[in-house]
C-alpha positions in Angstrom: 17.7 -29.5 8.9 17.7 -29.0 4.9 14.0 -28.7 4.0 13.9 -29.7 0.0 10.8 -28.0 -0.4 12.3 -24.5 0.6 15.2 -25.2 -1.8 12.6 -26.0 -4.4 10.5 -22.4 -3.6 14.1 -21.1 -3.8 14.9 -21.8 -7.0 11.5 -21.0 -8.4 11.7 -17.6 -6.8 14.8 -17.1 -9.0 13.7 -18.8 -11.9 10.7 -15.9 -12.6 13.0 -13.2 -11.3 15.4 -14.2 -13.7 19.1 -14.6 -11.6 19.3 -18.4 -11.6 22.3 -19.0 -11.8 24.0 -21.8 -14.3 24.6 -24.2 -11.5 20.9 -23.8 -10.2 19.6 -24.5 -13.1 21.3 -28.0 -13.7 20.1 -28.0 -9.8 16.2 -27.7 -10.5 16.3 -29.7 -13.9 17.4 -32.6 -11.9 14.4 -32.0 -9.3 12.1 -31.6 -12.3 13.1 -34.8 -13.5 13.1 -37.0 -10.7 10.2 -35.8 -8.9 6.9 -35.8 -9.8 5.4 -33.2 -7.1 8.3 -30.8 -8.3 7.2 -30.5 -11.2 3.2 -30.3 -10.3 4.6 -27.3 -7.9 6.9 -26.0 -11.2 3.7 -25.7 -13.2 1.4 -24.4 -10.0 4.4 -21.5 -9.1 4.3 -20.0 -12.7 0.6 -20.3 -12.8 0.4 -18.3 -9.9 3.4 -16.1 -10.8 1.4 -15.3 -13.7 -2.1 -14.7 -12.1 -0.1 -12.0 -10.2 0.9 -10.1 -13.1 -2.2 -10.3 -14.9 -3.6 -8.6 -11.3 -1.3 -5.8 -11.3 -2.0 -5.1 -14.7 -5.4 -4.5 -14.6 -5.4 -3.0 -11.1 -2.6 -0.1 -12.5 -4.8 0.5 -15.8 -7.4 2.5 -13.1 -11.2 1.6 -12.9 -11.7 3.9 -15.7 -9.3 2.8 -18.8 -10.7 2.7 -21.8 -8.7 0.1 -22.7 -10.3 -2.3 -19.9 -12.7 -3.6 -22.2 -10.1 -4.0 -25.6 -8.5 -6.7 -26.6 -5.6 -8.0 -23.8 -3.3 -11.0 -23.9 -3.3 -12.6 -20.8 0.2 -13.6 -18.8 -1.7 -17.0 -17.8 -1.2 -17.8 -22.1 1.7 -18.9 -21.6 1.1 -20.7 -18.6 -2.2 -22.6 -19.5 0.0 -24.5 -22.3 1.4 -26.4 -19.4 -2.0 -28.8 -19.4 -2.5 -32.0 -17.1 -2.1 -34.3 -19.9 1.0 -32.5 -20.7 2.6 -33.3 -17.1 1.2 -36.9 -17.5 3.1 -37.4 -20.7 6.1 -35.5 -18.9 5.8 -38.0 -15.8 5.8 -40.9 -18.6 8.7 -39.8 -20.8 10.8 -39.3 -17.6 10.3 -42.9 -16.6 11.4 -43.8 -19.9 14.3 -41.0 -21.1 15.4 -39.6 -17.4 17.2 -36.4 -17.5 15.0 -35.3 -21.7 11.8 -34.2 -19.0 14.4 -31.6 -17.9 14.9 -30.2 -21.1 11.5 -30.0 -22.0 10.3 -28.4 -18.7 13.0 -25.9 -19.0 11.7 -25.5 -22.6 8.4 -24.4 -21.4 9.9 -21.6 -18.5 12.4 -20.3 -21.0 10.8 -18.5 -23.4 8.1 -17.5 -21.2 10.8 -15.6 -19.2 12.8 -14.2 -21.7 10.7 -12.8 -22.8 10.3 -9.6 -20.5 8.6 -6.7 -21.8 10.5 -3.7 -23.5 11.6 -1.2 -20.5 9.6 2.1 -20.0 10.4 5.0 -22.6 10.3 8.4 -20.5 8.8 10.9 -22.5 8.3 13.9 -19.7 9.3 14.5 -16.1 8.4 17.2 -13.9 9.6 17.7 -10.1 9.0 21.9 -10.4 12.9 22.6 -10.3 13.0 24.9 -12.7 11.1 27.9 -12.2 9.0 29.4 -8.9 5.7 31.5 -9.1 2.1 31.3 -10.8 0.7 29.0 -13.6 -0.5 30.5 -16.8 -4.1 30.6 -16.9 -6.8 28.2 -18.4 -6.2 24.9 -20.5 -3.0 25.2 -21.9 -2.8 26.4 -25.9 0.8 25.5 -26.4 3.1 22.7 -25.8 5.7 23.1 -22.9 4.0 24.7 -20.5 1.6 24.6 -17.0 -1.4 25.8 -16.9 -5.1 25.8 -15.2 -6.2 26.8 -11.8 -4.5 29.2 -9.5 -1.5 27.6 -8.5 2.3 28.1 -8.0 5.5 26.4 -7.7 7.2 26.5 -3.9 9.8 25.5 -2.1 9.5 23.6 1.3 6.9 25.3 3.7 4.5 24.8 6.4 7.7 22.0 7.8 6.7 20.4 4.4 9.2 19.4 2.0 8.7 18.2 -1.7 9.3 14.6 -2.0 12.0 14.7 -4.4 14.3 18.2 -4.8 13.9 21.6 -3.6 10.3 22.4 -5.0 6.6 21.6 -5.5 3.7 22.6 -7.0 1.2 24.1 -4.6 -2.9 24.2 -5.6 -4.1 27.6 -4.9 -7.7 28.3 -5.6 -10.2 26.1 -7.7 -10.4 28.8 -11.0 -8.2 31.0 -11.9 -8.1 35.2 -13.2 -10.6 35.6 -16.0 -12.8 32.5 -15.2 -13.6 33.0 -11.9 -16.0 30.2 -11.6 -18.5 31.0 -9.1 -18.9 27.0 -8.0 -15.9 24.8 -8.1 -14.5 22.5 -6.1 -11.4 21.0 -8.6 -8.3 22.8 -8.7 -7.1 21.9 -12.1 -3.5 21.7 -13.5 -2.1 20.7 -17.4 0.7 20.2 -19.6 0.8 19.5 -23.2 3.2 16.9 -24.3 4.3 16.7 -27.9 4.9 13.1 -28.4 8.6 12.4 -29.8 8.4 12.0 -33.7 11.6 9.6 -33.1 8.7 6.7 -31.5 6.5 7.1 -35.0 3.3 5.1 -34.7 4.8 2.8 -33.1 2.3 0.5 -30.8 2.0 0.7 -27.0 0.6 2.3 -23.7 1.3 5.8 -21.9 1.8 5.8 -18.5 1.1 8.9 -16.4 1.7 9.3 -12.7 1.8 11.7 -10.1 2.2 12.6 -6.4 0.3 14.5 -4.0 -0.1 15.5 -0.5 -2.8 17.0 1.6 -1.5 18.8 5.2 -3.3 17.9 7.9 -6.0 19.7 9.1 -8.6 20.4 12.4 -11.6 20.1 10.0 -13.7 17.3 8.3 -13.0 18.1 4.7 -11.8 15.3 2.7 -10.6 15.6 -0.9 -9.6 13.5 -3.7 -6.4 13.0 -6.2 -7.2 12.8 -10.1 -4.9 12.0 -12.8 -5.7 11.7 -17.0 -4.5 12.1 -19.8 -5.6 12.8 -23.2 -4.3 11.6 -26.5 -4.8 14.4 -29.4 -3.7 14.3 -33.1 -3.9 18.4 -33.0 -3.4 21.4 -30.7 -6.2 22.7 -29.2 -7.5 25.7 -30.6 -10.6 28.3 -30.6 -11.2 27.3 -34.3 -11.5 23.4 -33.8 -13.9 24.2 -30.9 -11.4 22.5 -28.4 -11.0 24.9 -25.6 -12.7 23.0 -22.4 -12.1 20.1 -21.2 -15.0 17.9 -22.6 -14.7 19.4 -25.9 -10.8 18.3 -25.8 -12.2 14.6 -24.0 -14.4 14.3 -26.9 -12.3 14.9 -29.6 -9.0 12.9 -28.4 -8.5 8.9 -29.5 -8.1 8.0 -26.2 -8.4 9.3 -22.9 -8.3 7.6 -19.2 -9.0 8.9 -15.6 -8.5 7.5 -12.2 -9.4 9.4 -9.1 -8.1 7.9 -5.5 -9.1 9.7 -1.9 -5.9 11.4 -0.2 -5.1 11.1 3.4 -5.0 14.2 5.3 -1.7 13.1 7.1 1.2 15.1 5.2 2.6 12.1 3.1 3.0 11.5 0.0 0.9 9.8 -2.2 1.0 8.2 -5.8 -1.7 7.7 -8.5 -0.8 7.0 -12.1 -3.0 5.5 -14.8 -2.5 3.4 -18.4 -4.1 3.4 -21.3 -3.5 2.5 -25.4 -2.0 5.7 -27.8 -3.1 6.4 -31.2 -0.9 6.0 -34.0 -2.5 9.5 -35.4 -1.1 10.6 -31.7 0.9 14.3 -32.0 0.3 15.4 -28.7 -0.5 14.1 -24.9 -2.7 16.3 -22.5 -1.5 15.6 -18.7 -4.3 16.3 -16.3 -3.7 16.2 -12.6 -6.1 17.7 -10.1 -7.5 17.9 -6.6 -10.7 18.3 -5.6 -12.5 18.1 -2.2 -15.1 15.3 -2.1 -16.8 16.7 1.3 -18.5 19.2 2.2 -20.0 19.7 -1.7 -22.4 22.4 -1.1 -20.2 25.8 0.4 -19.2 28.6 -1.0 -16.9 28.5 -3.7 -14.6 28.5 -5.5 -12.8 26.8 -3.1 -9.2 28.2 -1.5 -6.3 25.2 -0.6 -4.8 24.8 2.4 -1.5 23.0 2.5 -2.4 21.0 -0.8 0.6 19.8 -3.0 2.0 18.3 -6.1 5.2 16.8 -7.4 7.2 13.8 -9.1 4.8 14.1 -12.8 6.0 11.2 -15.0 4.8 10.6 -18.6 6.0 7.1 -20.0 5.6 5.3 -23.1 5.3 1.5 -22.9 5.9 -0.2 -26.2 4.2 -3.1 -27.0 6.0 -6.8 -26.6 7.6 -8.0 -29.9 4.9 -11.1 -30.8 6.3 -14.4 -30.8 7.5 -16.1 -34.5 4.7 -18.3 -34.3 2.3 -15.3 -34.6 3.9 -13.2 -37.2 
């Protein structure tokens, strides 16, 4: 037997996913307007439709975004304007003008859903396609390269394969010739990003992601997955004093770090993190790393064993157009 109320979740479902269809929509503007608890679940299924994506937000922007504490718009705005006095006057004016509720409900949902935020701008992807052997050493001086700790780009070994192509970035030792850090237990990796001068200073987020994978192994050792990035209005260089890492931390506009445990299982795992570009922006630092969280205190610097890299994305967000009423 029909049940109405699945029909209703139906068409909500494809109201906030956007493929109503035109016959669905008369469909639900005639529920709206003849029945009250339609429309209480109407305004309850947006609420919570927005709550979601406020959740998602905040959970992908990483414990550590600078940009946690900033100014946000929240989803639920554009929910909350749907009040309880609202839906009484809605309840009332249906009474009086029938099917005008229906246009004024839908008024609320439309703009609201139109108004999707501008699709992601790629600005660099890396799967290691294009070249096999060592890293250059240290924190990179130049755009368009890797660089850091002893590492190399592979092909599929150990009965591993890279997620995506024919090759992979493999973590080697946690320094590299030259440093040879006599304690270390992060194997490092960079690329400088010169950011497009066709985006300007225009006003958004960068996205960085990455994914790694950790063989398994008859040990106890557990390690970790670390991605940030860096926003810089310069290269580095000997002469600004920015050739470490917390020099170049220091002086960037904005910088953001997440750091996730990896499973020891041979799969392949994502991290990625958000956070706000300067408009003085010229350059992005990518910074991806693993490090082993247990045992701490052993002989170093530490040697990998079946510890991998691939699928590096850099993405620029752009900011949502604000609404007529705001400009």
């Amino acid at each position: 037997m029909h049940n109405p109320d699945d029909r209703l979740h139906a068409l909500l479902a494809r109201l906030v996913e956007e493929t109503l269809l035109p016959e669905e929509q008369e469909e639900l503007e005639r529920r709206l307007a003849s029945d009250p608890d339609a429309r209480k679940r109407y305004v309850h299924y947006l609420d919570l439709h927005a709550e979601l994506q406020a959740s998602f937000t905040l959970r992908d922007a990483g414990p550590f975004a600078p940009d946690a504490s900033g100014p946000t718009v929240s989803p639920r705005l554009a929910t909350s304007r749907i009040s309880p006095w609202r839906l009484g006057i809605g309840a009332a004016a249906c009474v009086a003008l029938g099917m005008l509720f229906a246009s004024v409900a839908w008024a609320y949902a439309t703009p609201r859903l139109r108004a999707s935020p501008p699709p992601a701008i790629p600005l660099f992807a890396e799967g290691f396609e294009t070249s096999r052997g060592n890293l250059d050493s240290g924190l990179p001086m130049r755009a368009g390269v890797w660089s850091g700790d002893d590492a190399q780009t592979v092909g599929p070994e150990q009965g591993f394969r890279p997620k995506s192509g024919t090759s992979m970035l493999r973590f080697t030792r946690a320094t590299y010739s030259g440093e040879n850090a006599p304690v270390s237990r992060w194997g490092d990796v960079y690329r400088l990003v010169e950011w497009p001068g066709a985006l300007g200073s225009e006003q958004g987020r960068i996205r960085l992601s990455a994914s790694f994978a950790a063989l398994p192994a008859g040990d106890e050792e557990q390690y970790a997955m670390s991605v940030s990035l860096m926003a810089l209005d310069s290269l580095p260089s000997a002469a600004a004093g920015t050739t470490s890492l917390p020099m170049l931390q220091k002086a960037s506009h904005t910088h953001a770090s997440r750091i996730l445990p990896i499973k020891r299982d041979g799969s392949w795992q994502q991290n990625s993190v958000e956070t706000f570009v300067s408009p003085q922006t010229r350059y992005v630092l990518i910074h991806l790393a693993m490090v082993r969280r247990f045992p701490q205190d052993s002989p170093e610097p530490l040697q990998f064993r079946g510890h991998y890299l691939d699928d590096v994305k850099l993405e620029f967000l752009p900011q949502s157009d604000p609404s007529p009423s705001s400009r």
